[in-house]
N, C-alpha and C positions, 0 to 999 in steps of 0.2 A: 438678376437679368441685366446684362448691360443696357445701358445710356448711349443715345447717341447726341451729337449735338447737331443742331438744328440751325440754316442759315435762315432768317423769316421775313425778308423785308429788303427794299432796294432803293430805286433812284425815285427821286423827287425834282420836279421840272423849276426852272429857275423863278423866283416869286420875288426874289428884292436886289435892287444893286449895291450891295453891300460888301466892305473889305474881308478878306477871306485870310485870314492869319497863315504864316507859312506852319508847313508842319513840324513839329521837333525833330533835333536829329534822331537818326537810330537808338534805341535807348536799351541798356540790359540793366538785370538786376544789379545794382553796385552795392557792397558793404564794407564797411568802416571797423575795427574795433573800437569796443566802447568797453573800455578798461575802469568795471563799475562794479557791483557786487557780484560776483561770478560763484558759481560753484562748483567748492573745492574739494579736489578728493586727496590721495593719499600722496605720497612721494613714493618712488619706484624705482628699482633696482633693475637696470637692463643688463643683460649678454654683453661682452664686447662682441661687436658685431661691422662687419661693412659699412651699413650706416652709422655705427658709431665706436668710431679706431680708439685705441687705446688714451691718445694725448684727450678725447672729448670725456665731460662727466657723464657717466653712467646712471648717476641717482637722481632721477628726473620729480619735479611736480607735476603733478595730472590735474584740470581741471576743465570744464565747462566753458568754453569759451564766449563770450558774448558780443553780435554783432549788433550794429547798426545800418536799418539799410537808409543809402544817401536821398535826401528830399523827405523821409517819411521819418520823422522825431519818435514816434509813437509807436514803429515798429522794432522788436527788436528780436534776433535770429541767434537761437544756442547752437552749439559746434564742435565736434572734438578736431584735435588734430590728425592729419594725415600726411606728414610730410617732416620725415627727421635727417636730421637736428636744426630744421630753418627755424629761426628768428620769428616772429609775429611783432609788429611796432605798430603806433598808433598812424604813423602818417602810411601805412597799406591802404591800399583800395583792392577789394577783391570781388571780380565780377561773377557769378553764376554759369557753368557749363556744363556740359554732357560728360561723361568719366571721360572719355577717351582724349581728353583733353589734361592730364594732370599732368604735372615734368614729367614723374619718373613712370611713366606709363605702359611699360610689361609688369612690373611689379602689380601697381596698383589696381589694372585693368583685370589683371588673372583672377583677381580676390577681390574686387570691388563687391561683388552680388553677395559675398558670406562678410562684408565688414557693414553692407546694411542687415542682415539678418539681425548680429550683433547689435544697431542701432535702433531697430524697431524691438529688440526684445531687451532694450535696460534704460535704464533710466539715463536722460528725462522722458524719452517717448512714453516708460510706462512710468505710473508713479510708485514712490517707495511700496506705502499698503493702502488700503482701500481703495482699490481700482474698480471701473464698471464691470461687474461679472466676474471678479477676482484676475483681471488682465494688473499686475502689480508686480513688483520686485518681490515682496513677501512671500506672496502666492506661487510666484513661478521659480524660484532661486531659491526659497526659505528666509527664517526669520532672523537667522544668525546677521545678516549683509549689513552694515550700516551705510548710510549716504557715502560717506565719504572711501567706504572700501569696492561700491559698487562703479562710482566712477576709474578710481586706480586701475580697478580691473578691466574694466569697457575700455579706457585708454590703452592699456598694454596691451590687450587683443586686437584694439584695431592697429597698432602698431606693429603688431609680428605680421598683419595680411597688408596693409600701406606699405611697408618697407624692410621686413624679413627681421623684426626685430627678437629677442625671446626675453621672457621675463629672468631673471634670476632666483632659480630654487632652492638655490643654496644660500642666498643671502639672507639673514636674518633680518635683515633693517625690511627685508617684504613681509606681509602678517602673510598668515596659514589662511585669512579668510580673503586676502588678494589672490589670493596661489589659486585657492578652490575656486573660485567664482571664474579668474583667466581662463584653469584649466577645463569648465562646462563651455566654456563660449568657444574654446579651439573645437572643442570636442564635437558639439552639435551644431555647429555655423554651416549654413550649405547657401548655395546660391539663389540669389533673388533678382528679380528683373528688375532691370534701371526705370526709377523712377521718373516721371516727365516734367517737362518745363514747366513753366509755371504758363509762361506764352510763348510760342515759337512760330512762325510761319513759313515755309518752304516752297520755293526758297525765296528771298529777299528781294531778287530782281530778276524778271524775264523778257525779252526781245523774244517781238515777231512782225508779222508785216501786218499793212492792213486788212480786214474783207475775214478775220480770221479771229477766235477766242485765243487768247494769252492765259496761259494759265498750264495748270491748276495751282493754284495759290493753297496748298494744305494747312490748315492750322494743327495747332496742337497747345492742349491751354490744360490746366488744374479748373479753370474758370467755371464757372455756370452761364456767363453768359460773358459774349468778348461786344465791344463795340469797333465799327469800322466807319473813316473820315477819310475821303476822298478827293483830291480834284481832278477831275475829270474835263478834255476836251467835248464838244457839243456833239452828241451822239454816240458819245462811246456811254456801254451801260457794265454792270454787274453784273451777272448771270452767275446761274448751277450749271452745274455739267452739263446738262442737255440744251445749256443756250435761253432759257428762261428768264429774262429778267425780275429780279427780287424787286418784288411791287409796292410802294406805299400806298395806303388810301387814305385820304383825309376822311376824318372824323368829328371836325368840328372848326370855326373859325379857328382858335389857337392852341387845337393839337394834335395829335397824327398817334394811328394806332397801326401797329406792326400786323400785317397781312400775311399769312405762313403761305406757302406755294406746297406742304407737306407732303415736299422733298427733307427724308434725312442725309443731310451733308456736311460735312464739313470741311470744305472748300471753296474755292469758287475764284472762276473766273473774269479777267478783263476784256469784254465783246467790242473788236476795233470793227467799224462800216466800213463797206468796201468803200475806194477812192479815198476813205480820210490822207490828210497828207502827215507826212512825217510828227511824228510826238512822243508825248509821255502821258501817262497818271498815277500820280503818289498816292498813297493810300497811310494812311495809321489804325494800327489796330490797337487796339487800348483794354485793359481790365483789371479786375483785384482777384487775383488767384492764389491758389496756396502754394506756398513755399515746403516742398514736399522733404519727410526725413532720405536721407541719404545723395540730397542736391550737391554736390562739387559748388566750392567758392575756389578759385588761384589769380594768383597777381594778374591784374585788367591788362597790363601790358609793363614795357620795364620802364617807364615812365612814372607810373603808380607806385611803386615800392619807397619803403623810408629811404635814410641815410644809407643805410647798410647793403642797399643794393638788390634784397631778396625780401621773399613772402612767403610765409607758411600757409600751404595747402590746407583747406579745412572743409567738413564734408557737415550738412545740416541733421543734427541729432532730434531736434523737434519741428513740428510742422508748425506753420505761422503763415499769416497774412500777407501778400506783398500787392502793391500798385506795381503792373509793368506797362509800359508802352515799345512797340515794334512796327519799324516802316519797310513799307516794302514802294515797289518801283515797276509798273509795265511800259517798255519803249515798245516804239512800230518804225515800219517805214512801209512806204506805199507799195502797196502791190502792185505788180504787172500785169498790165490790163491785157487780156489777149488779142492780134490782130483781127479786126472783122472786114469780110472782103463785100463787096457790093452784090455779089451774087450767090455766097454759100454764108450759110447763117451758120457760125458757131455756137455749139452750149457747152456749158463748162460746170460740171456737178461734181461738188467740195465733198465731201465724207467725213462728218466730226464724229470721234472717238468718244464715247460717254465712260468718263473717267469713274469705277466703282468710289460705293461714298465709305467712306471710315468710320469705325467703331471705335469710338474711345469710352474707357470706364477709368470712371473716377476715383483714384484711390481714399478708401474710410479714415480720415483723421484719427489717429488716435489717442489716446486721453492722455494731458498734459500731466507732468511730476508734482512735487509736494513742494518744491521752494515757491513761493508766491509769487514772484517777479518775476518767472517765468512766462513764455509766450503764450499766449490762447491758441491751442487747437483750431483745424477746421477750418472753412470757407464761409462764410453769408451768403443765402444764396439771394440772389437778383433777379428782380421782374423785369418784362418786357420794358425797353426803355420808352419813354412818350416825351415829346418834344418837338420842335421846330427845328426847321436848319436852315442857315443864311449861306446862299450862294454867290461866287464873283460874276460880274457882269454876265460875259459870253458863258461862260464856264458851268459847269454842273457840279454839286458835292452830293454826296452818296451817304446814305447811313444803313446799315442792315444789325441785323444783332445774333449774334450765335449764341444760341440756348439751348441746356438740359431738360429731355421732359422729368418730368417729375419722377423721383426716384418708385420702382416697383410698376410701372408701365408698361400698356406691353410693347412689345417691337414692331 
């Protein structure tokens, strides 16, 4: 039964005159190569092919690639490649995106959904043997496969659907157990729906006037639970779609327990007072969500890439842990007050639109491979947060928390 996530908690009135940190900038997911024990699979005999003209070598190594995501030492993200014949070097920075986003994007777009099938059904997502419930390579492929012909082979398939490549059957230097295992993955690869962000909010910035809610502010996370930091002018508040402000109640001199309004949503709006004058409020939405298989990594921008000018595409093979932070931005400008005449009374009745709430489900981690230094599967899940929060003088900060009820709930 789907999950929905839940907005549970809002504004708290100003309690201390205390400095109010600015917010960080915009933040995405950044990774690094970390050119460290990787796993290795076979060396592979391609097609000459459009992606790769005759003057280019054809007998490629295939491996695992392993990232680093930037700030987090202890996180680290496995990968194959999606993007031939680019270069990968250590000084890349490659940030996290939606497919639609890769260079070469009719190719990869068309066959994105069947090069994660491929990745959810081989290793590392599954492990070589002894998987939960017989979910493994052994199980699903046979016993024949070793590590290192199971990657060859995942490689060279995702490379015919990334960039039209074809294995070479004719070449001897490829084993018979490369061949067999390419040729199950072209054969039964079908399409899969793009997996989600890890966080994402939609969109990043909205203008309106005052007297009026800004919004819908959509999330969309891997999260269990997201948290939100706000600064807010004096009376502007939080709200759910229907204009509700997300309530805190104190709970004891030094702690505060989250109050559900049980509204399921996950969105939520910026509620500007009529007359306020001209403004803003920044908000940061924060959390540890998982880093889903089949995630897009490409060059952060052309400032990021090494020496060499380019970056190799790379898509996430295993699911893993990430810290993200995301800000977004509500402007106003004052309303137009309508003229009122001394002998005919005007009224003026607004019509707010009660934005349906979203269903999101969670995709099930699946059980990490047999090399050991491999990433842990899976999310942690997070309870309600409890805490204080220090406000600027005039100003208001806001904390609400988006959470998962408990998996098998009913709706």
């Amino acid at each position: 039964m789907a999950s929905r996530l839940r907005i549970g908690a809002a504004l708290l009135g100003a309690t201390a005159a205390l400095s109010f940190s600015a917010l960080p900038a915009h933040a995405d997911v950044i990774a690094t190569p970390d050119q460290g024990d990787q796993p290795k699979g076979e060396f592979v005999a391609l097609k000459e092919g459009p992606r790769l003209p005759s003057h280019k070598e054809r007998y490629i190594e295939t491996e695992i690639i392993r990232l680093q995501i930037q700030g987090q030492k202890d996180t680290k993200v496995y990968a194959y490649c999606v993007e031939l014949p680019t270069e990968l070097s250590n000084g890349d920075h490659l940030r996290e995106v939606e497919w639609g986003k890769h260079p070469n994007q009719k190719q990869f777009n068309d066959n994105a959904g069947k090069i994660l099938w491929i990745l959810t059904n081989s290793f590392p997502n599954l492990p070589m043997k002894k998987g939960v419930g017989g979910a493994d390579i052994e199980t699903k492929w046979g016993k024949q496969f070793s590590e290192k012909e199971t990657i060859a082979a995942t490689q060279a398939a995702i490379w015919h659907f990334s960039d039209g490549a074809e294995l070479d059957m004719n070449d001897s230097r490829n084993s018979q157990d490369v061949k067999d295992l390419y040729t199950k993955f072209l054969e039964q690869a079908k399409d899969e729906a793009q997996p989600k962000p890890t966080l994402e909010v939609d969109p990043a910035e909205k203008t309106g006037k005052s007297g009026e809610k800004i919004g819908p502010f959509k999330v969309t996370t891997t999260a269990s639970e997201v948290k939100l930091t706000a600064n807010l002018p004096e009376g502007v508040t939080i709200t759910d779609a229907a204009g509700n402000p997300l309530a805190v109640k104190k709970k004891g001199d030094k702690e505060l327990a989250v109050q559900g309004t049980g509204e399921k949503v996950s969105e939520f709006f910026v509620n500007v007072p009529a007359g306020a004058k001209d403004g803003e409020a920044s908000f940061q939405l924060s959390a540890e969500a998982t880093l889903q298989v089949g995630r897009l990594f490409v060059a952060k921008d052309k400032d990021s890439v090494g020496d060499d000018k380019v970056a190799q595409s790379l898509i996430v093979a295993q699911p893993s842990n990430a810290k993200v932070e995301k800000e977004g931005k509500a402007n106003w400008k004052a309303g137009v007050v309508p003229p009122t005449s001394t002998t005919t009374t005007t009224t003026t009745t607004t019509t707010e639109t009660t934005t349906p709430t979203t269903s999101t489900t969670p995709a099930a981690p699946a059980p990490g491979g047999s090399t050991d230094d491999l990433a842990s599967t899976g999310a942690s899940i997070l309870w309600p947060l409890l805490g204080g929060l220090a406000l600027v003088g005039a100003g208001v900060g806001a904390l609400f928390v988006v959470r998962r009820k408990k998996a098998g709930a009913a709706e």
